[in-house]
MDAnalysis code that builds the backbone (N, CA, C; Angstrom):
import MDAnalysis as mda
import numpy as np

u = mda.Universe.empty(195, n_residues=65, atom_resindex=np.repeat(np.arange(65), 3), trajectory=True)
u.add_TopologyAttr("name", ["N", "CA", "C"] * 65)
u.add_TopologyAttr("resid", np.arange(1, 66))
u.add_TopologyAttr("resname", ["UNK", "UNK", "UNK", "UNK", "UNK", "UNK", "UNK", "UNK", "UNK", "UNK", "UNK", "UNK", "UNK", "UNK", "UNK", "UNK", "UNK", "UNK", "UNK", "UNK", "UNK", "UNK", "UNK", "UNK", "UNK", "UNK", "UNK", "UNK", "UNK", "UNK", "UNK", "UNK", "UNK", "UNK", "UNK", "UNK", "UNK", "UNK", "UNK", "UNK", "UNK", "UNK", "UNK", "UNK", "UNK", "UNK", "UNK", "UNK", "UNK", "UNK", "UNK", "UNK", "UNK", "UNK", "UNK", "UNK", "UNK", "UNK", "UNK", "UNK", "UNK", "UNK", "UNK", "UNK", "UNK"])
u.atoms.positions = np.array([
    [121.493, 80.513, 97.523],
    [120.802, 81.600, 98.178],
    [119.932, 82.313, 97.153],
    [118.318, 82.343, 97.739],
    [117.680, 82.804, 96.570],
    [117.694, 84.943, 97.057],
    [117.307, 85.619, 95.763],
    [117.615, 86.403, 95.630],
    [116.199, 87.312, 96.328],
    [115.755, 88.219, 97.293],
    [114.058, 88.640, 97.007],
    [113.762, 89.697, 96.374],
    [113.270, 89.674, 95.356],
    [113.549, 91.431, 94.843],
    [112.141, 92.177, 95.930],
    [112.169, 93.575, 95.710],
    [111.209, 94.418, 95.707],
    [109.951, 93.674, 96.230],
    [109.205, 93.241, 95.034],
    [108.129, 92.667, 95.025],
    [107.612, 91.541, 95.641],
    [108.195, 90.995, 95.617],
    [108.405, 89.460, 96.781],
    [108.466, 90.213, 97.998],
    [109.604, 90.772, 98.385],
    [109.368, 91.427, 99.646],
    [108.007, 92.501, 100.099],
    [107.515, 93.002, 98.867],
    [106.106, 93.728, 99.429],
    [105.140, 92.395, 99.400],
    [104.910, 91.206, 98.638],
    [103.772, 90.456, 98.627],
    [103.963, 89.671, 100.133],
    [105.153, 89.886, 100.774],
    [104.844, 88.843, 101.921],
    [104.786, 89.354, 103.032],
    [104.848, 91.062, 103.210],
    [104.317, 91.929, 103.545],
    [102.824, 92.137, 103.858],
    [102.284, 91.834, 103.071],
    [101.232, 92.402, 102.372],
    [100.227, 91.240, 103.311],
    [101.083, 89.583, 102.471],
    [100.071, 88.817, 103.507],
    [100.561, 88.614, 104.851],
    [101.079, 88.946, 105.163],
    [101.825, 88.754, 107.116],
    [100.600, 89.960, 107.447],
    [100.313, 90.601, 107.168],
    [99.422, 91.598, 107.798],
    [98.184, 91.149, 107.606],
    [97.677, 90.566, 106.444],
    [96.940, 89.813, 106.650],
    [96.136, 88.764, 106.864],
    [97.115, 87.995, 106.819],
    [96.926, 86.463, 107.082],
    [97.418, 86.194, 108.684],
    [96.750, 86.061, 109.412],
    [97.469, 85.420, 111.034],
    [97.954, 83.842, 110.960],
    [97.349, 83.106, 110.889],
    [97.837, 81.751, 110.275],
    [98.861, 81.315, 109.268],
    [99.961, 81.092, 110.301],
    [101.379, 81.303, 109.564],
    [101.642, 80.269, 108.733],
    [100.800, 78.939, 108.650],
    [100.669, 77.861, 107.865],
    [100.077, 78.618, 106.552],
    [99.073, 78.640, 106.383],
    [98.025, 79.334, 105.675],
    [99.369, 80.804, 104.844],
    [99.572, 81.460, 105.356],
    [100.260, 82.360, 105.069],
    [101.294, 82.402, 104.488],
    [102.337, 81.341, 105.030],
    [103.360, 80.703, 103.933],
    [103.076, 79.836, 102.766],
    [101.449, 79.799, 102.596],
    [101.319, 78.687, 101.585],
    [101.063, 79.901, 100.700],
    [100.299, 80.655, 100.648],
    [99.666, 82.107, 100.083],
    [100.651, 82.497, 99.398],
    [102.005, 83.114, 100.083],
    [102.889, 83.641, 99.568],
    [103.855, 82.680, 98.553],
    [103.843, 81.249, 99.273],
    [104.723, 80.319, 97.895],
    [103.510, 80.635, 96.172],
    [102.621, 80.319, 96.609],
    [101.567, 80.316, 95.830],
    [101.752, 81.378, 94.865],
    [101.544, 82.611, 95.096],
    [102.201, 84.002, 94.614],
    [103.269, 84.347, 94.262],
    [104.285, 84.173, 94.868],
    [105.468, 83.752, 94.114],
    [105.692, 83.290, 92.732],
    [105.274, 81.958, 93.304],
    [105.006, 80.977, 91.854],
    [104.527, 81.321, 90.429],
    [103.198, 82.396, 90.910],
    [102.671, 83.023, 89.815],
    [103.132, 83.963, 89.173],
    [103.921, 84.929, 89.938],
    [104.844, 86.287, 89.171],
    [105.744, 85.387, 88.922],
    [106.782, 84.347, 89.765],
    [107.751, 84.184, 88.484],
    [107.779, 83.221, 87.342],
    [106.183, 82.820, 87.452],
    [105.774, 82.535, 85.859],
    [105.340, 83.584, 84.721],
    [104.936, 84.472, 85.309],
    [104.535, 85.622, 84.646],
    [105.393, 86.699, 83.875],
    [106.721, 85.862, 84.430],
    [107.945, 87.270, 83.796],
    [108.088, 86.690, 82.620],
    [108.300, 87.158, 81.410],
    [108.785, 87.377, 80.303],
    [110.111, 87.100, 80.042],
    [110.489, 86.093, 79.477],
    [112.303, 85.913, 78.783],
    [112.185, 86.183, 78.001],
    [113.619, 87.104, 77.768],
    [114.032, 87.867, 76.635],
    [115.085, 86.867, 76.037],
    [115.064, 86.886, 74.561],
    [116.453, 86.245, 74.071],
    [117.659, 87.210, 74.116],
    [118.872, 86.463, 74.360],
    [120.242, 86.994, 74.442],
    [120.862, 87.131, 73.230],
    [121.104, 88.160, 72.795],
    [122.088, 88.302, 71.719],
    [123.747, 87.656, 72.110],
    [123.716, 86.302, 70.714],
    [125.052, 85.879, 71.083],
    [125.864, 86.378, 70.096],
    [126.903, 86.588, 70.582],
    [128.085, 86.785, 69.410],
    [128.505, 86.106, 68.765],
    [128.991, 86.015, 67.349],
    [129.184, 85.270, 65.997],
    [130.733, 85.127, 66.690],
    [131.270, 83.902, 66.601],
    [132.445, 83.349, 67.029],
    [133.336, 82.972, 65.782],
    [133.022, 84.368, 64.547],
    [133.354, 84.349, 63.200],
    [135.045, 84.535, 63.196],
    [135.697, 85.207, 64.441],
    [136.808, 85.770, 64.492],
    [137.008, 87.621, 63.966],
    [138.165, 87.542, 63.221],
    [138.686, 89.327, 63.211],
    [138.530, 89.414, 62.218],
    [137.811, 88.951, 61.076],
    [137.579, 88.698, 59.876],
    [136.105, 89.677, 60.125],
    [135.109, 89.463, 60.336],
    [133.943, 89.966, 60.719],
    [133.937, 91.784, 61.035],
    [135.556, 91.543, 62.023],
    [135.785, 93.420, 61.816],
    [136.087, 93.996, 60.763],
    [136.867, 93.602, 60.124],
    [137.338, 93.825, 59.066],
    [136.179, 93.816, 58.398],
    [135.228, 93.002, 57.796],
    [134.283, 93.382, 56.669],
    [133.530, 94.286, 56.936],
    [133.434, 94.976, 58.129],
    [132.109, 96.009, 58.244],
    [133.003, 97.033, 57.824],
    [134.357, 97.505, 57.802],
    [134.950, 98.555, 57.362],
    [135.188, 98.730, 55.685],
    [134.617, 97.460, 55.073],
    [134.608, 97.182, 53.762],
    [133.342, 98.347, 53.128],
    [132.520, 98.063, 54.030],
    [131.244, 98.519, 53.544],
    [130.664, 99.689, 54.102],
    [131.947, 100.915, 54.694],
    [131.605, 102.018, 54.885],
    [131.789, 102.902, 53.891],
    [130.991, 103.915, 53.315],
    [131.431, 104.847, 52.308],
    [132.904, 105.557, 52.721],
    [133.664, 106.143, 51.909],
    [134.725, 106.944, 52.339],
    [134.210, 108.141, 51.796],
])
């Protein structure tokens, strides 16, 4: 099940009002689609170091007292 945010839901809005030709109209909106969700931006994920409890321990090494 795909998800529609916001925007998807205003762009097919947008052409249902103006497009009468429901062929034509569903092609418009795949079309558009296509283009914003090429247009979004990936972010990289910060992964966590799978160093263990060792890693906690050294940051408390290197706090002033």
């Amino acid at each position: 099940m795909t998800r529609v945010t916001k925007t998807e839901a205003e762009i097919d809005e947008i052409v249902d009002d103006l497009v009468k030709d429901a062929d034509t109209a569903n092609a418009l909106k795949e079309k558009l689609h296509d283009k914003l969700e090429a247009s979004v931006p990936e972010y990289p994920q910060a992964v966590p170091d799978a160093g263990g409890d060792d890693d906690a321990d050294d940051m408390w090494d290197n706090m002033p007292v």
